[in-house]
C-alpha positions in Angstrom: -0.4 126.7 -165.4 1.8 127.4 -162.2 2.9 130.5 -161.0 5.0 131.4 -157.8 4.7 134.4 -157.0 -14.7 146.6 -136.5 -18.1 145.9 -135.8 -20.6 147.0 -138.1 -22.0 150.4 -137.7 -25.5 150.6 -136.0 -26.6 152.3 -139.1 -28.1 150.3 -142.5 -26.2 152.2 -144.8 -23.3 153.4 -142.8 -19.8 152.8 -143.6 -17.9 149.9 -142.0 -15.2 151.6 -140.1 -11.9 148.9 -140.2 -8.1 149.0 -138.9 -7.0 148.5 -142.3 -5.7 151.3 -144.4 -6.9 151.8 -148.0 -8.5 154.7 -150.1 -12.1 155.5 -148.8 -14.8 154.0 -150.5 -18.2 153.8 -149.2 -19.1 150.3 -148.1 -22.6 149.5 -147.0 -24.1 147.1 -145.2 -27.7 145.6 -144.9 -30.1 142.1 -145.4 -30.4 139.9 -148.3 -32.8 137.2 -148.4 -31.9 133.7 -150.2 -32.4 130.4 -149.8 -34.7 130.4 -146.7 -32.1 132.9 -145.0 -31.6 136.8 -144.4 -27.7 137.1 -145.1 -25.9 140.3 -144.1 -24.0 141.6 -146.6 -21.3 144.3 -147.2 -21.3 145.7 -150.4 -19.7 148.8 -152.1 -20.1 150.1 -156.0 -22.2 149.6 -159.2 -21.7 146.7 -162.6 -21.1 143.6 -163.0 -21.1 142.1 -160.0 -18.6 139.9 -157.3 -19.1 137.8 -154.7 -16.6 137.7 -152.5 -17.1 134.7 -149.8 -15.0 134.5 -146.3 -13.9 131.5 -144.6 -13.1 130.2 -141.0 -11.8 132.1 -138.2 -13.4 134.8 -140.2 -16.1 137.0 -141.4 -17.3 139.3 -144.5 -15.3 142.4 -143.1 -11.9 140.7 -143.9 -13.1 141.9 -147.8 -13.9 145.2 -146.9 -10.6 146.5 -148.7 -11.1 144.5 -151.4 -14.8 145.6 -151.9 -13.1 149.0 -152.0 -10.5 148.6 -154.7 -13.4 146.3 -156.8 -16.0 149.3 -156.6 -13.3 151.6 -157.5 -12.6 149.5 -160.8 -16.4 149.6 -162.0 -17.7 146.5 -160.4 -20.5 145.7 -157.8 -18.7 144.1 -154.7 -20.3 142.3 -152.4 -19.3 140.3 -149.6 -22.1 138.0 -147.6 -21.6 136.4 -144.1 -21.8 132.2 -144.3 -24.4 130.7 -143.2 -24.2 130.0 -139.4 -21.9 133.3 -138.9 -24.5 135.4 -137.6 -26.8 134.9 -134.0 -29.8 134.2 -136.5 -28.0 132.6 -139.3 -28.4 128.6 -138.9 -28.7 126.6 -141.4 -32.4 126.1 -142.1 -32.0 122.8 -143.3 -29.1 121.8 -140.8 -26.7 121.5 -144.1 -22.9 122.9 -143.8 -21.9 121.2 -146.3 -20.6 121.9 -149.6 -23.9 121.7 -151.3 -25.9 123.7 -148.8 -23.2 126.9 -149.1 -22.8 126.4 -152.6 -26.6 126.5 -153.4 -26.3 129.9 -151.1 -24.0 131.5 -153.3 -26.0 130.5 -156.4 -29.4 132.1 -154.3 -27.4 135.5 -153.2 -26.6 135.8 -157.4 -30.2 135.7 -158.2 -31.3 137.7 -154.9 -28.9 140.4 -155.9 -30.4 140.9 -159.1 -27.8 139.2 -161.4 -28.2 136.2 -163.8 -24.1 135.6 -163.4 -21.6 136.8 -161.2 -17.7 136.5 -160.6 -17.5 134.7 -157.2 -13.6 134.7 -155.0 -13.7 132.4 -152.3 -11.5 132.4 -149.1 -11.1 129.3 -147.4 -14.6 127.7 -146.6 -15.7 130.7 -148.7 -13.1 129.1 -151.5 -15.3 125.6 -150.8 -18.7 127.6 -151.2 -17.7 129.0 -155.0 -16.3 125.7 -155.8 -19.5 124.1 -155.1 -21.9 126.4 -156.5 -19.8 126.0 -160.1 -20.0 122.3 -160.1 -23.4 122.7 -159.4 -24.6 125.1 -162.2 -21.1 126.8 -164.0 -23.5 128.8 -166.2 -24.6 131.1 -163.0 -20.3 131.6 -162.6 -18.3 133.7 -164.5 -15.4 133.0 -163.7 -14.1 131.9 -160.4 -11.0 132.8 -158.1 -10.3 130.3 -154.8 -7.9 131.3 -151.9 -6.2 129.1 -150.0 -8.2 125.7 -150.0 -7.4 123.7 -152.7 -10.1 121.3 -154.9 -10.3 117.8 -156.2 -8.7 114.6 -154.7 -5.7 115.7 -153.1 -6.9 117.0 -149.7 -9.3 114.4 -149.1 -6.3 112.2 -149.7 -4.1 114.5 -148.0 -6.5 113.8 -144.6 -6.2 109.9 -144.9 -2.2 109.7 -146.0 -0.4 113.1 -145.2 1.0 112.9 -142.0 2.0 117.0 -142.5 -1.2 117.6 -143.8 -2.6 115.7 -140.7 -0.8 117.7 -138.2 -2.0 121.4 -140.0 -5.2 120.2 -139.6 -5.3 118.9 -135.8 -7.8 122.2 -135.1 -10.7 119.8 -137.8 -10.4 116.9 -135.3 -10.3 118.6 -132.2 -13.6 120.1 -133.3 -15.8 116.6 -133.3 -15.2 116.9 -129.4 -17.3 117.7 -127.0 -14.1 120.0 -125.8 -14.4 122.3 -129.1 -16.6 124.8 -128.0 -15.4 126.0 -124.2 -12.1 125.8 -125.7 -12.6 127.9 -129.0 -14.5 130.6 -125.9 -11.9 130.2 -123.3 -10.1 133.3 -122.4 -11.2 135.8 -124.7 -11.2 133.5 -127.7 -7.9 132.9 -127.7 -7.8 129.7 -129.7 -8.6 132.2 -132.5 -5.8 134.2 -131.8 -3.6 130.7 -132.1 -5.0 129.3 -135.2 -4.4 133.2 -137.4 -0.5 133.0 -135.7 -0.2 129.5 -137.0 -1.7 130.3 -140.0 0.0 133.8 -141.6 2.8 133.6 -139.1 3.9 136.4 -140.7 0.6 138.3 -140.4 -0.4 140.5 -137.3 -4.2 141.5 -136.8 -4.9 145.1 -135.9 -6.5 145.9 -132.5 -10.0 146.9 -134.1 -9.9 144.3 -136.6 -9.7 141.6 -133.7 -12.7 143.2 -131.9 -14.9 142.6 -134.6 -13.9 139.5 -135.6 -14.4 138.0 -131.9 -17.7 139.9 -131.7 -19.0 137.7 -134.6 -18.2 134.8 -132.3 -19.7 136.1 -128.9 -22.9 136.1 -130.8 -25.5 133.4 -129.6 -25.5 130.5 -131.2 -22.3 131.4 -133.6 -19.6 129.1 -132.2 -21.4 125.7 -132.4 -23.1 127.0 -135.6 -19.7 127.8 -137.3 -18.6 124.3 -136.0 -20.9 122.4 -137.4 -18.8 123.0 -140.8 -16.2 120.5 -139.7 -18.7 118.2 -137.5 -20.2 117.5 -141.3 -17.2 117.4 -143.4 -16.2 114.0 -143.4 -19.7 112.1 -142.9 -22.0 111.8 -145.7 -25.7 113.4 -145.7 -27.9 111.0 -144.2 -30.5 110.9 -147.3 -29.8 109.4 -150.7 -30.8 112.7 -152.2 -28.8 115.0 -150.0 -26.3 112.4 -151.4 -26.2 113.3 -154.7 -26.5 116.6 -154.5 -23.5 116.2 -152.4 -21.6 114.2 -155.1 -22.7 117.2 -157.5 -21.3 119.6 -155.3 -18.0 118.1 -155.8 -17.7 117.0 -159.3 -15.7 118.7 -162.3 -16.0 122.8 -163.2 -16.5 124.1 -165.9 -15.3 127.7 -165.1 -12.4 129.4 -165.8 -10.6 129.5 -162.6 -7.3 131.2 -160.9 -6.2 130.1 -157.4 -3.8 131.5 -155.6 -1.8 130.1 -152.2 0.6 131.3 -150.1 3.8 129.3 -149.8 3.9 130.2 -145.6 0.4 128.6 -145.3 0.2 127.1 -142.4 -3.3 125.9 -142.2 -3.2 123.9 -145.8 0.1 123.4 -147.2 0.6 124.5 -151.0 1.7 121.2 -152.3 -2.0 119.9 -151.5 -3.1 122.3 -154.9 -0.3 120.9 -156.9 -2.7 118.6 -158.9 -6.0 120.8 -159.1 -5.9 121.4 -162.6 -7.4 118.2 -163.6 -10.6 119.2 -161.9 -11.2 122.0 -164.3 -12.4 122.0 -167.6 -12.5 125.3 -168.4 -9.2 127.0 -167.8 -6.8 126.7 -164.5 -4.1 128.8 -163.2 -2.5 128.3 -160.1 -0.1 131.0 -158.1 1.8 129.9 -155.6 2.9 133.7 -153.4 6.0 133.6 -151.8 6.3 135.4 -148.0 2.4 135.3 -147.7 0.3 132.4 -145.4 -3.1 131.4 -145.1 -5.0 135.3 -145.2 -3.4 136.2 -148.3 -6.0 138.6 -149.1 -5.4 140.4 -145.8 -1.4 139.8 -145.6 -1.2 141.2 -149.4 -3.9 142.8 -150.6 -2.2 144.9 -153.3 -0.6 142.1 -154.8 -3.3 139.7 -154.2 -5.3 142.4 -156.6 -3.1 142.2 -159.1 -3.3 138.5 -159.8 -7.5 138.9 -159.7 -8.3 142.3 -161.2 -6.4 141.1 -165.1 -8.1 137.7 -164.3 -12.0 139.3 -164.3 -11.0 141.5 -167.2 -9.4 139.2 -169.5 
């Protein structure tokens, strides 16, 4: 079905203090050990729990209004840096691929203290839940993805769509030996570029840009972080990381809603048009009008209300 529609405190413990506005609800932050890695983590409220996953030119603190509004309606909200988005965070195994993130988010459930949780994905955090529900759907309750879409059509999209091509310029510049002075250069401002171009409609308060670049300043973050799109279209080099891989990527069996916004100017909208047949479980899609490629930032409110009856029902 179709539908159109600041750093962390010094403190464990401490709130996360943010530009954005929104009831206050205590957020907390501190270390979670899975899958060979100690993960921060925001987290805010008590039951059943969800993950909430961030993507790229981003970190956990995007969610912090949604951890807010999730704690306030009785669930456990936590949102976990990727691997390779913190100075001690590389991958252990030197995996950013699908398998690897996905096999994180199953590890964080279990770390946690939970046998199932409800995972929503943004972006490469949208790749990491689709991943870990292909690879065990009985650990997933139900899943939400933002803004990336799953199945055949952007892997076509790469080879075929000369639109699709031209959105995602910033993937190829990134297997260059260029990628990394220039992401760095002047205060980061090929960050800056790729959110305008992105949610052109979307402008990032002054404190909520400090702490996103001060994720990046840390040592080791930038080639870390790049290292998603140096490994997303070669294979693993061993036959088993192989078929993991092909695991990673297969049907789900999860009740799932995903939700786009038309002004995306990272992935275009059409590219989801087709997910459906990847799911076996349930599929609705929402196509939001007036919102780009941070939909969860641009329009939290009504972002909400597509996810909160989703969870319940």
């Amino acid at each position: 079905m179709t539908k159109t529609a600041a750093p962390w405190p010094d403190r464990p413990g401490a709130p996360v203090q943010t530009g954005q506005k929104f009831e206050p609800a205590e957020i907390r932050k501190r270390v979670v050990r899975a899958n060979g890695l100690e993960f921060p983590v925001l987290e805010a409220g008590d039951g059943p729990l969800v993950l909430c996953l961030h993507g790229f030119p981003d970190h956990s603190q995007s969610w912090v209004y949604v951890l807010g509004r999730l704690a306030r309606e009785g669930y456990r909200a936590v949102a976990p840096a990727l691997r390779g988005f913190w100075a001690g965070g590389a991958a252990p195994d030197g995996s950013y691929r699908a398998a690897a993130i996905g096999q994180d988010v199953l590890a964080l459930i279990e770390a946690l203290g939970f046998e199932q949780a409800y995972v929503i994905g943004h972006d490469f955090g949208a790749r990491a839940a689709y991943s870990a529900a292909s690879l065990d759907a009985s650990r997933i309750h139900k899943l939400v993805g933002l803004a990336v879409p799953y199945g055949k059509g952007l892997p076509q999209a790469f080879v075929a769509d000369g639109d699709q091509q031209r959105r995602s310029w910033y993937m190829f510049f990134f297997h260059t030996r260029f990628a990394e002075p220039a992401v760095q250069l002047n205060d980061f401002a090929f960050l800056d570029r790729l959110w305008r171009e992105w949610s052109p409609g979307y402008k990032m308060p002054a404190s909520d840009r400090t702490a996103l670049i001060d994720t990046f300043r840390q040592p080791g973050v930038v080639p870390q972080t790049l290292a998603y799109y140096r490994q997303l279209f070669t294979p693993a080099p061993e036959a088993e990381a192989q078929a993991l891989e092909a695991r990673a990527n297969g049907p789900i069996a999860v009740p799932t809603l995903y939700l786009h916004g038309e002004d995306d100017g990272c992935m275009s909208a059409r590219l989801s048009e087709d997910m459906a047949a990847a799911f076996t479980k349930g599929f609705e899609r929402v196509v939001m009008p007036g919102v780009g490629h941070f939909l969860h930032l641009e329009k939290p409110e009504v972002v909400l209300g597509h996810i909160l009856p989703f969870l319940r029902s």
